[in-house]
C-alpha positions in Angstrom: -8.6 -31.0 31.0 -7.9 -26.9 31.0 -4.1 -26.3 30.5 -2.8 -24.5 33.1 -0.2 -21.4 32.2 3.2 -21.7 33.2 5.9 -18.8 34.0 7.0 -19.7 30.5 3.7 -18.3 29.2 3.8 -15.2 31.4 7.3 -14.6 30.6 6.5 -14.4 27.0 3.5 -12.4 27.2 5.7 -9.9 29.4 8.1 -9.6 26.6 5.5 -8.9 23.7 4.1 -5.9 26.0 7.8 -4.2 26.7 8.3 -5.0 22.6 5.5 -3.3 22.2 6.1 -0.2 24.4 9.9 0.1 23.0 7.8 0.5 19.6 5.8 2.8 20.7 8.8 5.0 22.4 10.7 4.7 18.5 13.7 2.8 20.2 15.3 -0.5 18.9 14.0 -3.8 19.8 16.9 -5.8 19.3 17.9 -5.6 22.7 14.5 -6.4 24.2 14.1 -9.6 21.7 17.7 -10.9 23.1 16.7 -10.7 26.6 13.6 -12.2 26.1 14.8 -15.4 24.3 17.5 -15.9 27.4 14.6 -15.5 30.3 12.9 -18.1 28.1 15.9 -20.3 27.3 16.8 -19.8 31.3 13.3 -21.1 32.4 13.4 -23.8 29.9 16.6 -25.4 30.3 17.4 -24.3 34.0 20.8 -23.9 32.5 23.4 -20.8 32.1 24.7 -22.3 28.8 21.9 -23.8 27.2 20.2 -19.9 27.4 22.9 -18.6 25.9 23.5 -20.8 23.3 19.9 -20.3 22.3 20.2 -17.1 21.9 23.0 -18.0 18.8 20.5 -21.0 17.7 17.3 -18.8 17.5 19.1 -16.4 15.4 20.4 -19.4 13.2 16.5 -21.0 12.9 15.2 -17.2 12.3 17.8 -16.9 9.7 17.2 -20.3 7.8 13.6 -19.4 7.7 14.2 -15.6 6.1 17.4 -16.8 3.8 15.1 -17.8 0.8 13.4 -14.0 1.3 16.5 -12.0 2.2 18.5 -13.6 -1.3 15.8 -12.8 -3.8 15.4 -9.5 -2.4 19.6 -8.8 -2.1 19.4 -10.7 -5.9 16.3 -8.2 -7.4 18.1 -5.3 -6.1 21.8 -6.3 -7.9 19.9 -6.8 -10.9 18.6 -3.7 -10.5 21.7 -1.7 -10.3 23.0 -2.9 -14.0 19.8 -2.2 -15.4 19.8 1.5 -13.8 23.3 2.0 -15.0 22.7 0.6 -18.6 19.5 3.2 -19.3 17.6 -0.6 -19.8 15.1 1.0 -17.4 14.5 4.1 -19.5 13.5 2.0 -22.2 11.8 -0.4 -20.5 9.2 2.2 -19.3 9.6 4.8 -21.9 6.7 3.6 -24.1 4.3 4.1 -21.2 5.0 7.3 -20.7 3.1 8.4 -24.1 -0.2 8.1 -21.9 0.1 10.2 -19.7 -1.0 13.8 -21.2 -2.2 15.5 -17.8 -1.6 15.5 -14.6 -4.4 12.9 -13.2 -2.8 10.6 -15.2 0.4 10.9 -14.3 -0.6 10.2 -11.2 -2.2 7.2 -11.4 0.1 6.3 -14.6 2.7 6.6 -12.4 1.1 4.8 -9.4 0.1 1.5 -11.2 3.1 1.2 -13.0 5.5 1.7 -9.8 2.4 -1.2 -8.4 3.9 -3.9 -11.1 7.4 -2.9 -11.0 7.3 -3.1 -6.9 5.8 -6.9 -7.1 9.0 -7.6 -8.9 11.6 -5.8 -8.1 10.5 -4.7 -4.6 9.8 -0.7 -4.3 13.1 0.6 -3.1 14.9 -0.4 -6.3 11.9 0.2 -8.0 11.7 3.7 -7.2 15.3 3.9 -8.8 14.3 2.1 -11.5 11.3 3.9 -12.8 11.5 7.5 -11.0 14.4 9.0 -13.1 12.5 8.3 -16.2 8.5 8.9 -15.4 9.7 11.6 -13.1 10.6 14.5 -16.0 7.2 13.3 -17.8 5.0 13.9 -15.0 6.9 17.1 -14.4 5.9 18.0 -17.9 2.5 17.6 -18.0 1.7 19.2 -14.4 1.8 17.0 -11.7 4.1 18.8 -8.9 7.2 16.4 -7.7 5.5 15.6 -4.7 2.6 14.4 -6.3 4.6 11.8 -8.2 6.4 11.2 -4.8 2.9 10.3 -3.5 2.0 8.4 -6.1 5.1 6.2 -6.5 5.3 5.8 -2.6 1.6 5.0 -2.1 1.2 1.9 -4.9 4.8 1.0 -4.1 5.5 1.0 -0.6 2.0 0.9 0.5 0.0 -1.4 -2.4 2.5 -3.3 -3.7 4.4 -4.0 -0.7 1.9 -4.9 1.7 0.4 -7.7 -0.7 4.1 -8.4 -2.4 2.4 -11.4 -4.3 5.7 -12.0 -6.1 8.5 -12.0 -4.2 6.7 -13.2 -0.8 9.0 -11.2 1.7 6.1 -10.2 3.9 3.3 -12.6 4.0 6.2 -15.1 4.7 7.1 -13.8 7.8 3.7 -13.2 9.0 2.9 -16.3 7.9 5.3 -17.8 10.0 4.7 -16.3 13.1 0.9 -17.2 13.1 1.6 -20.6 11.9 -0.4 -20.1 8.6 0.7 -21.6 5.2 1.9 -18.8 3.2 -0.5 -18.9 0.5 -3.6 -18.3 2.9 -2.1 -15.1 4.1 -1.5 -14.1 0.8 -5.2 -14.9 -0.2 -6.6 -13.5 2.8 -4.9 -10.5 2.4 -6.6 -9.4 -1.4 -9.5 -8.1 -0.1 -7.9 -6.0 2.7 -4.8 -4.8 0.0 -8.1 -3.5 -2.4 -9.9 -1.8 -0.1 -6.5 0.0 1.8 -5.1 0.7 -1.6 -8.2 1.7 -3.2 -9.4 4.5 -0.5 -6.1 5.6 0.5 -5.0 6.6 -3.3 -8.6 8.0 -3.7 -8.8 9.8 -0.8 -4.7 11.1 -1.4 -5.6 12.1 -5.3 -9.0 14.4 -3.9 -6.6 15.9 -1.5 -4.1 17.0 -3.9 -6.5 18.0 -6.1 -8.8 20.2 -3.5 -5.4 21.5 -2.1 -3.7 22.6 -5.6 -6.9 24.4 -6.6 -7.4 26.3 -3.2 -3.6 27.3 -3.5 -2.9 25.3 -0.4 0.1 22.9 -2.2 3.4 23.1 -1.0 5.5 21.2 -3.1 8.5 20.2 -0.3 11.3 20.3 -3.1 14.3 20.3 -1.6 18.3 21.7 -3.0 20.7 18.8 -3.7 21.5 16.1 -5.8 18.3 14.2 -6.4 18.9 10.0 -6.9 17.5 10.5 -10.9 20.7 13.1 -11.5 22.6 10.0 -9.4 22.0 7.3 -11.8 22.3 9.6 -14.5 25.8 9.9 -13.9 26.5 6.3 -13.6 25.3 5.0 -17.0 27.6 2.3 -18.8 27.6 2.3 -22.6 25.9 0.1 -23.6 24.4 -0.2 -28.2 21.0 0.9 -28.4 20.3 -1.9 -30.2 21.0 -4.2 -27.6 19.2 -1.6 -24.6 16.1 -2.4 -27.0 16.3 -5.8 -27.7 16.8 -6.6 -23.7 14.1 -4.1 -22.6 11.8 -6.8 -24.3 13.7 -9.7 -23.1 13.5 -8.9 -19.6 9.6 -7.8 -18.8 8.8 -11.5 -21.4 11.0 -13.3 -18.5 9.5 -12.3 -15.7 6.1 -12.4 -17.4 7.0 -15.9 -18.3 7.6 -16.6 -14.7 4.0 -15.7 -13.7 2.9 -17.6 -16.6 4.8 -20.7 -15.2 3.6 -20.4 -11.4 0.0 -20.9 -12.4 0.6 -23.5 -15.7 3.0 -25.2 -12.6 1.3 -24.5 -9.7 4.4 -22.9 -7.8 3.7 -21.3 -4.6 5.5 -20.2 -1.8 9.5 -20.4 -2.3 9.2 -22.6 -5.4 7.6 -19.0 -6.8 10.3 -17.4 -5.4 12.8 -19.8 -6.7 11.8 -18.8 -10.2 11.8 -15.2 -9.8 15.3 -15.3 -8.2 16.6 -17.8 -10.7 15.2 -15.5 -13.5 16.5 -12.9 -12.0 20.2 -14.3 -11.5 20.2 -14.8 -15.2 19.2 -11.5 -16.5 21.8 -10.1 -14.3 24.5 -12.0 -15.6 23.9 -11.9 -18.8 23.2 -7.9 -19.0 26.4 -7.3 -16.6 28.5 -9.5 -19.8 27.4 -7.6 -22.4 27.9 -4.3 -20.4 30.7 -4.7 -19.1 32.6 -7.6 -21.2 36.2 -8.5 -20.1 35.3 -7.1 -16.3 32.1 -8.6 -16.4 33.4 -11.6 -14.5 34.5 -9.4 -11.8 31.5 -7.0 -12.2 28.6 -9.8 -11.8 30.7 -10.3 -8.4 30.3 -6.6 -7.2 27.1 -6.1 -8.2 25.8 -9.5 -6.3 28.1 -8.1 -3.2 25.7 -4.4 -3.2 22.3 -6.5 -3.6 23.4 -8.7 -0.6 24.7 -5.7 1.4 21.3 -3.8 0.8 19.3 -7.3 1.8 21.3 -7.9 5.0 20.7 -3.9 5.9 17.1 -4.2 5.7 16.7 -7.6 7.4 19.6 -7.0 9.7 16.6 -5.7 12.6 14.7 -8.2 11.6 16.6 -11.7 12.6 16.4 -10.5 15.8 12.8 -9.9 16.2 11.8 -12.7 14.0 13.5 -15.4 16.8 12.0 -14.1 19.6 8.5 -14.8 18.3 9.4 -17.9 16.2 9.7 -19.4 19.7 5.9 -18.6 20.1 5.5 -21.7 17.9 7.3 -24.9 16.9 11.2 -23.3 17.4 10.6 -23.5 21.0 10.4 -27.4 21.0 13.3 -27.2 18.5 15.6 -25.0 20.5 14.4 -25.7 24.3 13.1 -29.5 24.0 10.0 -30.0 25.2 9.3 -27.9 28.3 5.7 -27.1 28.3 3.2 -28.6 29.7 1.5 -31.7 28.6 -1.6 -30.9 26.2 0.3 -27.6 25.3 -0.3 -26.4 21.2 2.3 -23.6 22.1 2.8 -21.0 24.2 0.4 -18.7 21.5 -2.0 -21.0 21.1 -2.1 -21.7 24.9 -2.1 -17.7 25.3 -5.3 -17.7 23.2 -7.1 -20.5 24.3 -6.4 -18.6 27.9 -7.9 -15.6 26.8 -10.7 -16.8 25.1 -11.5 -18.1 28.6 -11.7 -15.2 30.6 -11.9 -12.2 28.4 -14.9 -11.6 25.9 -13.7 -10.9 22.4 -15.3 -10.6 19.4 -14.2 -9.7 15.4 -14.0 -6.2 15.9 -11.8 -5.9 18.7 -9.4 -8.9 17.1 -9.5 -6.2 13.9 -8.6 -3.0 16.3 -6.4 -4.7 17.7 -4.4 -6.2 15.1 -4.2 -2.9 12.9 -3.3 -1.1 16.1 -0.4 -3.6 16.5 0.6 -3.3 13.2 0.7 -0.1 13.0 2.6 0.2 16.2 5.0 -2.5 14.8 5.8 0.0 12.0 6.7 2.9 13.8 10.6 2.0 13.6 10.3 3.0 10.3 10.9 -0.9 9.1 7.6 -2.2 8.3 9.4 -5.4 8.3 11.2 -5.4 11.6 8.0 -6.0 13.8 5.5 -8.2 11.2 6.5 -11.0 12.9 4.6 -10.0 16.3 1.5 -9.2 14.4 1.6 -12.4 13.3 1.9 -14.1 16.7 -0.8 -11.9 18.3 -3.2 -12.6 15.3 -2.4 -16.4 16.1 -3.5 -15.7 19.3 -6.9 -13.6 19.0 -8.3 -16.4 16.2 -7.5 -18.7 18.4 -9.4 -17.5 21.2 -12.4 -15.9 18.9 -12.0 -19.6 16.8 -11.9 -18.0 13.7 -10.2 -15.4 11.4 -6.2 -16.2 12.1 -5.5 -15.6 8.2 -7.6 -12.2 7.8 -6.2 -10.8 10.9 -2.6 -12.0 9.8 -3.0 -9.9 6.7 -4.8 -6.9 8.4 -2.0 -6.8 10.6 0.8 -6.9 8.3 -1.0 -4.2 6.0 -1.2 -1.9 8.9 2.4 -2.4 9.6 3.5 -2.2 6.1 2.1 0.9 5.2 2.9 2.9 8.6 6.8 1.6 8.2 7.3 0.7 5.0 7.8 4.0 3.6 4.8 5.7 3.3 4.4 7.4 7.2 7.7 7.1 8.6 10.3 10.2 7.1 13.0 8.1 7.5 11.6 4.8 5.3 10.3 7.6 2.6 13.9 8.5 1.9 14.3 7.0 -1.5 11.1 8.1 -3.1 11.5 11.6 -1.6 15.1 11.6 -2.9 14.4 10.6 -6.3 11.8 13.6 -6.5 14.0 16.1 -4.7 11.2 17.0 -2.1 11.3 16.5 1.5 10.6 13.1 3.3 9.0 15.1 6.5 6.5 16.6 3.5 5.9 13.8 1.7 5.1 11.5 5.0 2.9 15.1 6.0 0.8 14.7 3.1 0.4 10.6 3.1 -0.9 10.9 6.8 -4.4 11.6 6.3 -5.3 9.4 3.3 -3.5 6.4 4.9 -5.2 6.8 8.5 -8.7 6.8 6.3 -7.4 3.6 4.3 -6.6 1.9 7.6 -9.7 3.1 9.2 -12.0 1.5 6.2 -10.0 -1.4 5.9 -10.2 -2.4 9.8 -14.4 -2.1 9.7 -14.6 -4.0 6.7 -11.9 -6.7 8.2 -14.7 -7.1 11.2 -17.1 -8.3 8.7 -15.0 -11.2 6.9 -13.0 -12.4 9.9 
């Protein structure tokens, strides 16, 4: 028996369209989201009250699903901070920096190790963590400011973050919205992660290389306080001996963490549970030893700046995140059961629907999904609007039959690397900062190699979907 669409399915679909436009136009979605869970609590329920208190549920069920993501990040970026203020950083990486002699390596010295750091420590602390101490030795050997700005905010933001194998952030909430276990996103996703980062950090290194011998670079410094003379200002005493001896400590930890999710088979937020606990630990015991009889008080602040930044970042995402959960299971949850008999979902009834009366195939699923992703990312976010390219990859494999993890991951690549910091001037602040060159230059510069990388990645996703 064909399942008939309802107004609950039309109002839905209505919604991700206007989302979708709002993205396009730069605005905020929040508003849009809000509205769209009441029309669909109001249609549900037939009831003033029980819309409204949805609204205030959906938010709750978005916020139980993201808590596990939002505290490791809020947790990697407090242990961050002491680290930072300590100079552990500066030793940590200090021993790399003896390779590289010229400029090409810096670059992709630079790049791979701001890679690793990002899968665990995400890149925005990362870029704090590494870029006042590899920045002066790229400097040195040739590479212009913006070059290393490139190179940090291509393998960082772009590589590192669109896979983020460790910490899980992204795939999770694609993941989610498409109704996919978390590990076949992830697994899906290598492929598309090798080819984007592979081509794009090609095509951006031939670039800067053609332009700097034709005389074309402009380097896009900037006057002010960079964030490397920032953190240089803040350091805490701290003996050298000890800087040493926990600069080994803490990469064995986390290394030992890796170790243990494959010996223990932990995926998904048992990894992340490991990481965060880990985590936790170094920054307690570092913030002791630093700062000793105020280190009771100290772990306290330092805990209150990682959840401040974590809430910041995911503060536009609640919002989106409910709306589209209701796509899936959370309708049921929240609304009871007001679909139709036979229904999978109002996405999965949206797909079967389509497969019905409009011919699609793998590459319009794969234009289409890095076009919404890369749509998704235009508020600068990356995160903010994953969840709907999620949903809408749901509901092309489901009318193609085949696919739903590739185009889950195509779709979140797209949208990490337009928002996530490596288009958007805005989400490039903190690598541009630590470089002292100018986010409008930097995201000038990435705009080209990252259009290619999406380009390649999107044919190549038509042939494994």
């Amino acid at each position: 028996m064909e399942l008939h669409l309802v107004p609950l399915h039309w109002v839905y679909l209505a919604f991700i369209v206007l989302i979708l436009g709002v993205l396009i136009k730069r605005r905020d979605t929040t508003l849009v989201c809000v509205v769209g869970i009441f029309a669909l609590g109001l249609i549900a329920t037939d009831s003033l009250s029980g819309s409204v208190s949805g609204i205030f549920n959906s938010f709750i069920y978005a916020t139980q699903q993201l808590i596990g993501t939002i505290f490791i990040i809020s947790i990697i970026v407090a242990m961050s901070r002491i680290l930072i203020r300590t100079g552990i950083n500066e030793i940590m990486v200090e021993p790399l920096t003896r390779f590289m002699r010229t400029p090409a390596l810096a670059f992709w010295g630079i790049g791979l190790i701001m890679m690793v750091t990002s899968w665990f420590f995400w890149p925005s602390p990362g870029v704090a963590l590494i870029g006042a101490v590899l920045l002066p030795v790229a400097v040195r050997v040739g590479l212009p400011a913006l070059g290393a700005a490139m190179a940090m905010n291509l393998f960082g933001h772009g590589i590192a973050l669109s896979g983020d194998y460790i910490i899980q952030g992204a795939p999770k909430l694609t993941a989610d919205a498409a109704g996919l276990p978390v590990t076949s996103v992830m697994e899906a996703s290598i492929p598309l992660v090798i080819v984007m980062g592979v081509v794009t950090t090609a095509a951006a290194f031939w670039m800067m290389r053609r332009d700097i011998a034709k005389g074309k670079w402009r380097d896009g410094l900037v006057e002010g306080k960079t964030l490397a003379a920032s953190a240089a200002e803040e350091k805490i005493p701290l003996p050298t001996r000890w800087k040493q001896t926990l600069a080994v400590l803490i990469p064995l930890l986390f290394v030992l963490d890796v170790v243990g999710m494959f010996a223990l088979d932990l995926q998904g937020g048992d990894a992340t549970a490991l990481v965060g606990g880990t985590a936790i630990f170094i920054l307690l015991l570092v913030t002791m030893l630093a700062h000793r009889n105020k280190g009771l008080e100290q772990t306290t602040e330092y805990l209150i700046e990682g959840f401040q930044f974590g809430f910041k970042v995911f503060g536009p995402v609640i919002p989106i995140a409910a709306f589209f959960y209701l796509g899936d299971s959370a309708f049921t949850t929240l609304f009871g059961n007001a679909l139709p008999e036979g229904s999978q979902g109002i996405v999965n009834d949206l797909g079967v629907a389509l497969a019905n009366h409009v011919p699609l195939n793998q590459a319009v699923a794969s234009v289409t999904l890095t076009v919404t992703g890369a749509i998704t990312g235009l508020d600068g976010s990356g995160f903010s609007g994953i969840s709907l390219a999620g949903s809408i990859a749901h509901l092309f494999a489901s009318a193609i039959g085949s696919g739903a993890a590739t185009l889950t991951a195509l779709g979140q690549i797209a949208a990490i690397w337009v928002g996530g910091g490596t288009l958007i001037p805005w989400a490039l602040i903190p690598a541009a900062a630590i470089c002292g060159v100018s986010p409008f230059e930097l995201a000038r510069r990435n705009l080209k190699p990252v259009l290619i990388g999406l380009a390649v990645t999107t044919v190549f996703a038509m042939f494994i979907v």
